[in-house]
C-alpha positions in Angstrom: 67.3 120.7 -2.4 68.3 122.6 0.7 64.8 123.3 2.1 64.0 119.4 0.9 67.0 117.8 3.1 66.4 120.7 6.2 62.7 119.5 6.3 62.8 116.1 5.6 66.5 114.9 6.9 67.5 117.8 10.0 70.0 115.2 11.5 71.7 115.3 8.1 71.0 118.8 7.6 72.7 119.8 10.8 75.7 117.6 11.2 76.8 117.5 7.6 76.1 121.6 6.9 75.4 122.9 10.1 78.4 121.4 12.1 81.3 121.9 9.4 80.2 125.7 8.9 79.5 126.1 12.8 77.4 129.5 12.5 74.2 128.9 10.6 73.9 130.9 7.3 72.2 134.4 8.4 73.2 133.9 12.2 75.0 136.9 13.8 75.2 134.6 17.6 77.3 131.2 17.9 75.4 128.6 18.4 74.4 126.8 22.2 76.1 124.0 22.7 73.7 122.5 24.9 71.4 122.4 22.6 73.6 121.6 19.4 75.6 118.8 20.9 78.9 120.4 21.8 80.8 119.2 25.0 78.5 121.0 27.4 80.3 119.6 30.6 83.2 121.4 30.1 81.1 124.4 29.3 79.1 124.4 32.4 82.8 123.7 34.2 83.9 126.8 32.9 81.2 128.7 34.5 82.1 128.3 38.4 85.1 129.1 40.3 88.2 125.8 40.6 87.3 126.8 44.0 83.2 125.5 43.8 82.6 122.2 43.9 79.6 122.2 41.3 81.9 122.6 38.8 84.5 119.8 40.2 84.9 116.1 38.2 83.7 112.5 39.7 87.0 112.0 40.5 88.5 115.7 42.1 85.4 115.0 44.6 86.7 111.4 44.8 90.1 112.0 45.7 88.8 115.1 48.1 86.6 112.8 50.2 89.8 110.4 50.4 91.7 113.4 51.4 89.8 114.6 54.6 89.0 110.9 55.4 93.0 110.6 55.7 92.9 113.5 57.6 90.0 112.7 60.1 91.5 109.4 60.2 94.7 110.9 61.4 93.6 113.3 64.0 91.5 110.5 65.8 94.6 108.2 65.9 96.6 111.5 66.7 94.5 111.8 70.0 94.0 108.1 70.7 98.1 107.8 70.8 98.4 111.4 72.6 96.2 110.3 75.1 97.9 106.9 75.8 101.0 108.1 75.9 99.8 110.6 78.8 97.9 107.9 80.9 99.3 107.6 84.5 98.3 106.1 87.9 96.6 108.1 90.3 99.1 108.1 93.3 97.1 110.4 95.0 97.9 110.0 99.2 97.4 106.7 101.5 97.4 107.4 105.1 99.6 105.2 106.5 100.2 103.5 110.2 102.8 101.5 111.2 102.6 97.6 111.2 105.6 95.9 111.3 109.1 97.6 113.1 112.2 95.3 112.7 115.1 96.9 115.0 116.8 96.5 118.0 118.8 93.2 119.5 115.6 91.5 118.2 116.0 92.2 114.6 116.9 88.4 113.2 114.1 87.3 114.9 111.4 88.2 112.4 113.7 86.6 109.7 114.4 82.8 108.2 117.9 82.1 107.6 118.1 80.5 103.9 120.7 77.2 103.8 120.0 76.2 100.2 122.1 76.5 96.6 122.4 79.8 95.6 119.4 80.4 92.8 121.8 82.8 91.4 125.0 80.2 91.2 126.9 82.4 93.3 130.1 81.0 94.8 128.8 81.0 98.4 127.7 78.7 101.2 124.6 80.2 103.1 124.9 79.3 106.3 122.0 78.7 109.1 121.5 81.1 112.4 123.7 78.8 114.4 126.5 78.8 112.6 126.4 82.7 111.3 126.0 83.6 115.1 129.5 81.5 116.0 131.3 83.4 112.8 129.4 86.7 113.8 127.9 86.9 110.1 124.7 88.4 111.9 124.5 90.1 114.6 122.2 93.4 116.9 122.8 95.3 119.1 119.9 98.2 120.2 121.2 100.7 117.8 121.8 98.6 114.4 121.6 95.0 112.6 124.8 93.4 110.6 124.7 90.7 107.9 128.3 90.5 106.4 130.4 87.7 104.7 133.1 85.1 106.2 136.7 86.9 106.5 138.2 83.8 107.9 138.6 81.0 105.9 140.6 81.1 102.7 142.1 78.1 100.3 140.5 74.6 101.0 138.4 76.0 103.6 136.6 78.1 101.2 136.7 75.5 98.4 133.4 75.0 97.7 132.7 78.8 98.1 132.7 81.6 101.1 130.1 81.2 103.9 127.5 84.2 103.9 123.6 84.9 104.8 121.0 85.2 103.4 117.6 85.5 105.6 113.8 85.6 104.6 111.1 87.7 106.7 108.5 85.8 108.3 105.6 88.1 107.5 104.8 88.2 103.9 103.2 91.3 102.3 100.4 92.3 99.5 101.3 95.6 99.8 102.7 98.6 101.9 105.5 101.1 102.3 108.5 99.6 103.1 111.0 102.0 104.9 115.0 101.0 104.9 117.6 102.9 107.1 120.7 101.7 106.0 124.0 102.7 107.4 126.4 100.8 105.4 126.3 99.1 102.3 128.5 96.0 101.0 131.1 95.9 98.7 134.2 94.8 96.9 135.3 92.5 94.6 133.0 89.2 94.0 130.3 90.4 96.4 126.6 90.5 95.0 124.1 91.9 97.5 120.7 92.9 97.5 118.1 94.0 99.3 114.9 92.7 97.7 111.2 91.2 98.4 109.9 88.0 96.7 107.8 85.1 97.3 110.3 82.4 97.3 107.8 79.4 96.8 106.3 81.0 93.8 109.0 83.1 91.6 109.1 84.6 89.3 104.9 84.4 88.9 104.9 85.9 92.1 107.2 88.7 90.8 110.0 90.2 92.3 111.2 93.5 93.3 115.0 95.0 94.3 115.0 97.7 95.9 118.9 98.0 96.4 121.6 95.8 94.6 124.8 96.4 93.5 128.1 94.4 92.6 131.5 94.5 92.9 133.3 97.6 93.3 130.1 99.3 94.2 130.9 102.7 92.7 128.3 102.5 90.0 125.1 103.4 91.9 122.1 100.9 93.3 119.4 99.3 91.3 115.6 98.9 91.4 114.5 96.5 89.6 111.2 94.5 88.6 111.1 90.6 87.7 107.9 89.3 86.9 106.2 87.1 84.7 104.9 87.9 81.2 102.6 91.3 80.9 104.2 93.7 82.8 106.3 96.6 80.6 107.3 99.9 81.7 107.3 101.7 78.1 105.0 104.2 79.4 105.0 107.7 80.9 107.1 107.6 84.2 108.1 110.2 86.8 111.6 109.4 88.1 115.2 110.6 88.7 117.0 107.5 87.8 118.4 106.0 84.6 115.7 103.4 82.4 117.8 100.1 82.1 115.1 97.9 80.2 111.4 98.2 80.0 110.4 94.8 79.9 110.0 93.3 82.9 109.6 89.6 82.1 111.8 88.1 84.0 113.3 85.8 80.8 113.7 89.2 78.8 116.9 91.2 78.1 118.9 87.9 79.5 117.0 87.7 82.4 117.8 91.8 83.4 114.3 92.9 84.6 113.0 96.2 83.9 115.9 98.0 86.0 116.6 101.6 87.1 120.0 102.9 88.2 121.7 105.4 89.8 124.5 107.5 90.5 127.4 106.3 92.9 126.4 108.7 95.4 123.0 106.1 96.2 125.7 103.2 96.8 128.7 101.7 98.0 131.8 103.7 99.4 130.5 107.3 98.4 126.6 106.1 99.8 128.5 105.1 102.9 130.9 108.0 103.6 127.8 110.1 104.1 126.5 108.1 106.6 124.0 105.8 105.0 120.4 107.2 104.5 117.4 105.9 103.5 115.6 103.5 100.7 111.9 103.8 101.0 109.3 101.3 98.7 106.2 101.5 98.3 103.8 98.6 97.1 100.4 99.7 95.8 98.1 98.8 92.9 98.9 102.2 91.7 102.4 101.3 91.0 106.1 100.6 92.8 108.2 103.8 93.5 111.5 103.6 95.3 113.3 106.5 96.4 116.4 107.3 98.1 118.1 109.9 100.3 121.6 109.9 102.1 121.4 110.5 105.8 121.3 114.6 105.9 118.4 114.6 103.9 116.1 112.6 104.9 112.6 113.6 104.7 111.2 114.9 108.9 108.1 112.8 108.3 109.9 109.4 108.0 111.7 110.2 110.9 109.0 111.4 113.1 107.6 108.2 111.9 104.4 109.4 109.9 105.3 109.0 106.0 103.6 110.6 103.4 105.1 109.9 100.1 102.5 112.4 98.2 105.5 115.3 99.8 108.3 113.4 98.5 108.7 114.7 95.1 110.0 112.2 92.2 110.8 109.1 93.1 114.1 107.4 92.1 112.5 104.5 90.0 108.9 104.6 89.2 107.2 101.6 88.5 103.2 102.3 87.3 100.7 100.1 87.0 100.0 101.8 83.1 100.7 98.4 81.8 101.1 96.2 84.3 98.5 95.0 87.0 100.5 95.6 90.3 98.1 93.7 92.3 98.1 90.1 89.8 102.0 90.3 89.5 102.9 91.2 92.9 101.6 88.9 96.0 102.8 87.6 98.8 106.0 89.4 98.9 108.6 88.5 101.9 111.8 90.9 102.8 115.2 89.2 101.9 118.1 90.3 102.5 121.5 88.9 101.0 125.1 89.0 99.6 126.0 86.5 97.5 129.4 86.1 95.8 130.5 85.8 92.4 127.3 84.3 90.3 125.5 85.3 87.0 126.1 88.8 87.7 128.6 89.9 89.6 130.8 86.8 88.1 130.1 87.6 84.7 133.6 89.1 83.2 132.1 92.4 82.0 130.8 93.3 85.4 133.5 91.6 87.7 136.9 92.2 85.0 136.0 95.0 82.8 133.6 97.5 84.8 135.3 96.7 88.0 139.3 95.9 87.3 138.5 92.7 89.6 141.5 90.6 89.2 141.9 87.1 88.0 139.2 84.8 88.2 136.2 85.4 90.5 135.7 82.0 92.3 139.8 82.1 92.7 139.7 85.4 94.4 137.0 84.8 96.6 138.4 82.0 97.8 142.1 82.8 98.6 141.3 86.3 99.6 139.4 86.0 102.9 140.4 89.8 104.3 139.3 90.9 101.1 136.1 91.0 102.8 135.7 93.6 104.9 134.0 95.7 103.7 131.7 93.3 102.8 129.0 93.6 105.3 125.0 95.1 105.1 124.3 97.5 108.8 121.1 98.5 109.3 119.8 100.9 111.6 115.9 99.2 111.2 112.7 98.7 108.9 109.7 99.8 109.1 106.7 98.3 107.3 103.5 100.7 106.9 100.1 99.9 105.9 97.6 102.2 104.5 94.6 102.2 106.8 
């Protein structure tokens, strides 16, 4: 019956018989599975090393490919990041000649005296050239240029605010290195001044850039600052000595702050002064805006013998580069302004004018009861110098 079912029925014969004895009677090997119908995958997986991938599953290889996908995935993005985090301008050196030279007795003549509102609600009437030329609010001699505020009038006479100036250069500028020598800045309670370049008819598309501004008390350092429209943001690799304020430089964001950069007192006000003034140098180029400053022993020999060459300059105080923002579309047609207002959205604010200053009282109230509280109150310039790369 055997021999009947082994040669007539084998599937039979070897899964009821066969497979419950294992061995076949007689058989001194153990049977092969690959050809008896055992598991022969994990057979053959036994065979090769965890470390060869012939003997890996569907879904080891799976997850593997995922793996160095990740990992691929990662370095290219690792590079891609690495290398935009690195981009910056090529400031590489611009020979420069001079073009414009305000100085001298002549110095108000290549400015427009502003008789408008204040844009920046200050509590101050700007006054024409006739009038600040009767109050000597500007005036040059051949050595230096003054622009101060009233310290005359106080009470009803200054009711609607304290006279001051506030001119605009006649020769507007795409670009250029702009070279201050300034011997005295303003300061003191209420006062907001600035030396800046804009285009007045088109702000803030045009853009805007201060070079030097300060309030109050002065003993906190210049800014530089940058107000433009949107698409301009500094959040990139910069070279600079000064302290980041904000890096958006839409002039809406950060409650209307710019991207700003400040110093330490010793590039403003009473300590700035004491040393005898120095110099603020810009310069305007598609690569970017640097501004740098020195006080009056150290400024650089080629700015005063009158060839600049800001490639020898080392890092610049606020550094400005075109990395993500076009220069040349935010910046045009930029005029020289100089200023000091009173009071305003800054240097009225209580946590500029009360708390970071000890002002005291109210700001409109002091500025106009306290008329000698003034004098120090009052830009001198030794000249500017506009160059233009040739």
């Amino acid at each position: 019956m055997n021999d009947y079912y082994a040669q007539n029925d084998p599937g039979h014969f070897q899964s009821g018989h066969m497979l419950q004895n294992k061995t076949p009677v007689g058989s001194a090997h153990p049977p092969d599975y690959g050809d008896w119908g055992g598991d022969a995958t994990d057979q053959q997986t036994d065979q090769y090393s965890r470390w060869d991938p012939r003997g890996w599953s569907l879904k080891k290889k799976i997850f593997l490919a995922a793996g160095v996908v990740v990992v691929i995935v990662a370095v290219v993005v690792g590079s891609v990041l690495g290398v935009r985090a690195n981009r910056y301008p090529d400031y590489s050196k611009l020979n420069y000649t001079l073009k414009d030279n305000f100085s001298g007795s002549s110095f108000f003549d290549n400015f427009e005296y502003f008789t408008g509102a204040d844009p920046t609600h200050g509590f101050v009437q700007y006054i024409d050239r006739a009038a600040s030329t009767w109050l000597n609010l500007t005036s040059a001699t051949d050595t230096s240029a003054v622009l101060k505020v009233d310290t005359t009038y106080s009470g009803s006479e200054a009711a609607n605010g304290r006279q001051s100036v506030r001119v605009t250069s006649n020769n507007t500028y795409a670009d250029g290195l702009f070279i201050f020598d300034v011997i005295h800045t303003p300061y003191g309670c209420g006062t907001w001044p600035a030396l800046w370049l804009t285009d007045p008819n088109n702000w803030p598309e045009h853009g805007e850039i201060d070079v030097v501004e300060a309030t109050n008390a002065g003993t906190f350092g210049t800014q530089s600052t940058l107000h433009t429209s949107k698409g301009c943001s500094m959040g990139v690799k910069r070279k600079e000595t000064g302290t980041v304020d904000n890096e958006d430089c839409y002039y809406e964001a950060n409650g209307y702050t710019g991207c700003g950069v400040k110093g330490t007192a010793s590039t403003y006000g009473p300590e700035f002064n004491s040393q005898g003034g120095g110099v603020y140098a810009m310069e305007l180029r598609d690569a970017g805006i640097r501004v740098w400053q020195w006080i009056r022993s150290e400024i650089p020999s080629d700015i005063t013998s009158g060839s600049p060459d800001p490639s020898t300059w080392g890092k610049a105080f606020a550094d400005f580069p075109s990395t993500e923002c076009d220069i040349g579309s935010h910046f045009k047609n930029q005029s020289i302004i100089i200023n000091i207002s009173l009071c305003g959205d800054w240097a009225g604010a209580s946590k500029y004018y009360t708390k970071q200053s000890s002002c005291p009282g109210n700001c409109k109230a002091f500025v106009r009861d306290n008329a000698t509280s003034f004098d120090t109150a009052y830009w001198e310039f030794g000249g500017f110098k506009v160059y233009q790369a040739s």
